[in-house]
C-alpha distance (Angstrom), angle and dihedral (degrees) to the residues before:
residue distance angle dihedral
X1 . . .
X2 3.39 . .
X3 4.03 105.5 .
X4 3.99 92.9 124.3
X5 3.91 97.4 40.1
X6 3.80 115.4 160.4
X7 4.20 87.4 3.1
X8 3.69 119.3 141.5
X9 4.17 107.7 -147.9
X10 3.75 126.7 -176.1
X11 4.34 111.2 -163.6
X12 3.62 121.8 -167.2
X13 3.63 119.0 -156.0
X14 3.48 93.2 32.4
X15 3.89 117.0 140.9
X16 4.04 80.4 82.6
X17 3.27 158.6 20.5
X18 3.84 123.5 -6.7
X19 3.81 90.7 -0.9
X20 3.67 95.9 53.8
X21 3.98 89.6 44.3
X22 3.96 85.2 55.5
X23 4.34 86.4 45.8
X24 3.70 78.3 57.4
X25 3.91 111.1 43.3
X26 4.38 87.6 38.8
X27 3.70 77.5 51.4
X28 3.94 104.3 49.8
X29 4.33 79.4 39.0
X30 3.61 92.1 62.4
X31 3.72 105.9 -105.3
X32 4.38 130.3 141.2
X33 3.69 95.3 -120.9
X34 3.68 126.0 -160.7
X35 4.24 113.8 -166.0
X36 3.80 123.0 -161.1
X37 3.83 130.8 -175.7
X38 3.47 141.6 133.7
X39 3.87 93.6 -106.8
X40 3.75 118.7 69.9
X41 3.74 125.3 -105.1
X42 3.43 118.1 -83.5
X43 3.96 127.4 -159.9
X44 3.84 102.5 -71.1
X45 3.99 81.2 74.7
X46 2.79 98.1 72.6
X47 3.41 107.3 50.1
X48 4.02 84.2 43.2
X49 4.05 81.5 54.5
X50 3.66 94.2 54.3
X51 3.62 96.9 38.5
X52 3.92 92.9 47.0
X53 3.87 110.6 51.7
X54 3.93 107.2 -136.3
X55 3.99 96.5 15.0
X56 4.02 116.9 143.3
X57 3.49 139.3 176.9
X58 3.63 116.2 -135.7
X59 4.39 120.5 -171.3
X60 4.40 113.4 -139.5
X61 3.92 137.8 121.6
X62 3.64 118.0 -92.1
X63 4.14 85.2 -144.7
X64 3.55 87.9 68.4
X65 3.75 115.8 93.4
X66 4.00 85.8 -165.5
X67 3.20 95.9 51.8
X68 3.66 98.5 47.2
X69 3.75 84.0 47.4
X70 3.86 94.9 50.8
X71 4.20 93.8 52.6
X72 3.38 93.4 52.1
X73 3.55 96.1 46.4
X74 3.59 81.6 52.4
X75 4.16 95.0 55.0
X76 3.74 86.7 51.0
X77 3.27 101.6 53.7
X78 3.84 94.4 35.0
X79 3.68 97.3 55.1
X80 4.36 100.4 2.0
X81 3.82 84.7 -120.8
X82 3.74 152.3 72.6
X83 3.64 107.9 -165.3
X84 3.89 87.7 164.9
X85 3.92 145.5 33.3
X86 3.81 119.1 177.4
X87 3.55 111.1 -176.1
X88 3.87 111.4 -158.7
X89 3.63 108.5 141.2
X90 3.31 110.8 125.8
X91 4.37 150.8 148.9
X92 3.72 127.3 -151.9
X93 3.61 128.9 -138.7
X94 3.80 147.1 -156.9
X95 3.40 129.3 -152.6
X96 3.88 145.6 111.6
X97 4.25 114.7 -121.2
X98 3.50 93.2 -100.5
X99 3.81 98.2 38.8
X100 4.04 91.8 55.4
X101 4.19 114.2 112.5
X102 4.03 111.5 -148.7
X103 3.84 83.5 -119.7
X104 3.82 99.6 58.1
X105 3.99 83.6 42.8
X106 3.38 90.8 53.0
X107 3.63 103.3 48.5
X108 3.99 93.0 49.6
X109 3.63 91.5 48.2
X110 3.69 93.6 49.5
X111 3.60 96.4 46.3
X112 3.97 102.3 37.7
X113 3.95 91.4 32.5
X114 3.28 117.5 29.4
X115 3.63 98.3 31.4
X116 3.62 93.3 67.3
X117 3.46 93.3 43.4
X118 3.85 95.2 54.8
X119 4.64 86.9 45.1
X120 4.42 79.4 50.9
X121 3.62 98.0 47.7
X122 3.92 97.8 46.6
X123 3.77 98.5 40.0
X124 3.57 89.5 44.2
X125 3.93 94.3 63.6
X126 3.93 82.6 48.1
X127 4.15 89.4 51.1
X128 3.65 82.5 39.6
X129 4.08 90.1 72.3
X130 3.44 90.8 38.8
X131 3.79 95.5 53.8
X132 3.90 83.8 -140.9
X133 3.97 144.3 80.1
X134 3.66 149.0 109.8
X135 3.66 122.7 -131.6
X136 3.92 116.2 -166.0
X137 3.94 116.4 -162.8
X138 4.14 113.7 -162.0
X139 3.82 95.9 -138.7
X140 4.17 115.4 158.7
X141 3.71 137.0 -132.8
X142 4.02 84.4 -100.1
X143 3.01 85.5 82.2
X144 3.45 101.9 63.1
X145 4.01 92.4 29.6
X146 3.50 127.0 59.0
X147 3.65 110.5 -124.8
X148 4.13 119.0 178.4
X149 3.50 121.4 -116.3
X150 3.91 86.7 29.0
X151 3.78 103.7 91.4
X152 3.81 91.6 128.0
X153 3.83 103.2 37.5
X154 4.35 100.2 40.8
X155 3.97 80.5 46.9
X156 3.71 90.2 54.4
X157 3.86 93.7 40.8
X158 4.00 93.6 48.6
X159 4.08 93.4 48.6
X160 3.75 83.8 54.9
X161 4.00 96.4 52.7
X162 3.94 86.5 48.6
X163 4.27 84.6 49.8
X164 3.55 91.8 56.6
X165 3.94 93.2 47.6
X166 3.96 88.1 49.7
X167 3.74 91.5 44.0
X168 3.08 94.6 48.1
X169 3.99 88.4 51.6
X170 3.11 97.1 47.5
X171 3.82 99.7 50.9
X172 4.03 106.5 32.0
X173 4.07 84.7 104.2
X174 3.52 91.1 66.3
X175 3.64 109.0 48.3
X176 3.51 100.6 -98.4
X177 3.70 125.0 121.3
X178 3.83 127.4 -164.2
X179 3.33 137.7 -163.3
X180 3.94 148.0 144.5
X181 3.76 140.6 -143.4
X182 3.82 117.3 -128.6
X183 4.41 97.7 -150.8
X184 3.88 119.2 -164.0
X185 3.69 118.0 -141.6
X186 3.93 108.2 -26.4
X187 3.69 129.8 -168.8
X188 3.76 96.8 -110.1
X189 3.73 145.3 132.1
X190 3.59 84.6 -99.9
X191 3.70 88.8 58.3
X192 3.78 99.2 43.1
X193 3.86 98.2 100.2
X194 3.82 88.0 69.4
X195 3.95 83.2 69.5
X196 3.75 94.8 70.0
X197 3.70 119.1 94.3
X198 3.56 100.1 -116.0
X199 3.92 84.1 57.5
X200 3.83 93.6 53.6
X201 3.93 93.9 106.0
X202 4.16 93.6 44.5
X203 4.24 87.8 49.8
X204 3.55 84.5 53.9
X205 3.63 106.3 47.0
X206 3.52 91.0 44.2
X207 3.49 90.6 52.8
X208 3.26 93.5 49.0
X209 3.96 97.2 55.1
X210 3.62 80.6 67.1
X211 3.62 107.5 95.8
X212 4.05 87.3 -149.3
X213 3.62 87.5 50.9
X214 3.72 104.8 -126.8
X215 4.18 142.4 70.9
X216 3.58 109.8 -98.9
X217 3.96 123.6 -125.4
X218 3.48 134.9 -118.9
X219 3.42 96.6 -94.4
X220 4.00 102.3 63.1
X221 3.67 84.0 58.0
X222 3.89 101.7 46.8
X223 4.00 79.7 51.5
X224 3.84 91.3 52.7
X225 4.01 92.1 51.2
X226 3.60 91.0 44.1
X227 3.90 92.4 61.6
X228 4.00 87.1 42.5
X229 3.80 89.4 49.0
X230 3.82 97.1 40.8
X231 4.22 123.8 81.3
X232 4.07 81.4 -110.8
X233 3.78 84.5 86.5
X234 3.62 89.0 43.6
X235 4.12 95.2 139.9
X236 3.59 91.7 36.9
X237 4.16 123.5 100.0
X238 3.87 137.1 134.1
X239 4.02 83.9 34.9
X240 3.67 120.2 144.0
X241 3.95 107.4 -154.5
X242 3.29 116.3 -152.9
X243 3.85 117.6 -153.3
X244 3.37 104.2 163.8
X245 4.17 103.4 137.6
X246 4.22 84.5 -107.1
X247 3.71 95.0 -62.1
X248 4.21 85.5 133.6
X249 3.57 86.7 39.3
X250 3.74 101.4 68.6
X251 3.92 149.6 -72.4
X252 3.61 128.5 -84.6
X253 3.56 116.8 -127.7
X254 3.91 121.8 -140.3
X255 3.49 118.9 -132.6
């Protein structure tokens, strides 16, 4: 349990869901981990603070460049490095291409887009010194798919799988890899809707285009970013992983 000894890790989006998983796993791994979201800290920080020596929780918008700015400044002074940046803040959306407003496109882009790219370019400088780092971006198979009703969201998703590729052209020369996982359906907050009765018959298509026949949880994609973030994927960058529980893979046929 030691596969992030001695590593520094900042998370955004992490009061839930996949981030907080990740707060957990770096945790368990042996990393410092700082979290950051616009929702406060709940429990599981605690025990991630007590398990962690070091680890903090710190409340901002990803959309703000200054804020971004201002918690990484904070890491580096903290702790004089950033080993790690896991961005996983995110917001879903719904809406067919001619349904979309400009605000609702504007506030997923900003927040699933930019945000990441403002956590990237301010670590980065910080990795830059270091000549090292690994920064993980939580993209989705939606954006590699085409999914209806998810003009704004797949867009989102697919701009930040050609990010990481860029990033990870861009900074190769100084040590720094960068990557991002592409989840399937995920038991999540973002997911939660589906649990409403009038969703029943989405839930189960979707879980049905899943060749294993279920969403995944958390978990499985904490442990995907883990391996991303760890020096196991040490000649690995610009990689989209897809863990998706084979709903890229193919459909099942009935019989």
């Amino acid at each position: 349990m030691s596969r992030l000894k001695d590593k520094v890790a900042l998370i955004s989006g992490a009061a839930s869901g996949i981030g907080i998983s990740t707060a957990r796993r770096f945790a368990e791994e042996g990393a410092t981990v700082i979290g950051f979201d616009l929702n406060p800290a709940g429990d599981d920080w605690q025990a991630i603070a007590s398990q962690a020596a070091g680890s903090d929780f710190v409340t901002g918008n990803v959309t703000s460049e200054a804020d971004a700015a201002s918690i990484v400044e904070h890491v580096q002074k903290k702790f004089g490095r950033i080993d790690i940046l896991v961005n996983a803040a995110g917001v879903s959306s719904y809406g067919a291409t001619t349904d979309v407003e400009e605000d609702e496109w504007d506030r997923v882009m900003n927040i699933n887009l930019k945000g990441s790219f403002f956590f990237a370019k301010h670590a980065a400088r910080v990795m830059q010194e270091q000549q090292s780092g690994s920064i993980v971006h939580i993209a989705s198979i939606e954006g590699m798919v085409g999914l209806n009703g998810q003009i704004t969201y797949g867009t989102s998703k697919g701009a930040v799988i050609q990010m990481t590729r860029n990033m990870a052209a861009d900074l190769a020369h100084s040590g720094i890899r960068v990557n991002c996982v592409c989840p399937g359906a995920i038991e999540t907050p973002l997911t939660a809707i589906l649990k409403d009765e009038g969703m029943k018959a989405i839930k189960e298509q979707m879980e049905a285009a899943h060749l294993m026949g279920r969403f995944g949880e958390a978990v499985e994609i904490a442990n995907a970013v883990l391996f991303l973030a760890s020096d196991e994927a040490s000649f690995v960058t610009g990689h989209p992983l897809v863990v998706d529980g084979g709903w890229t893979a193919g459909t099942l046929l009935s019989h």
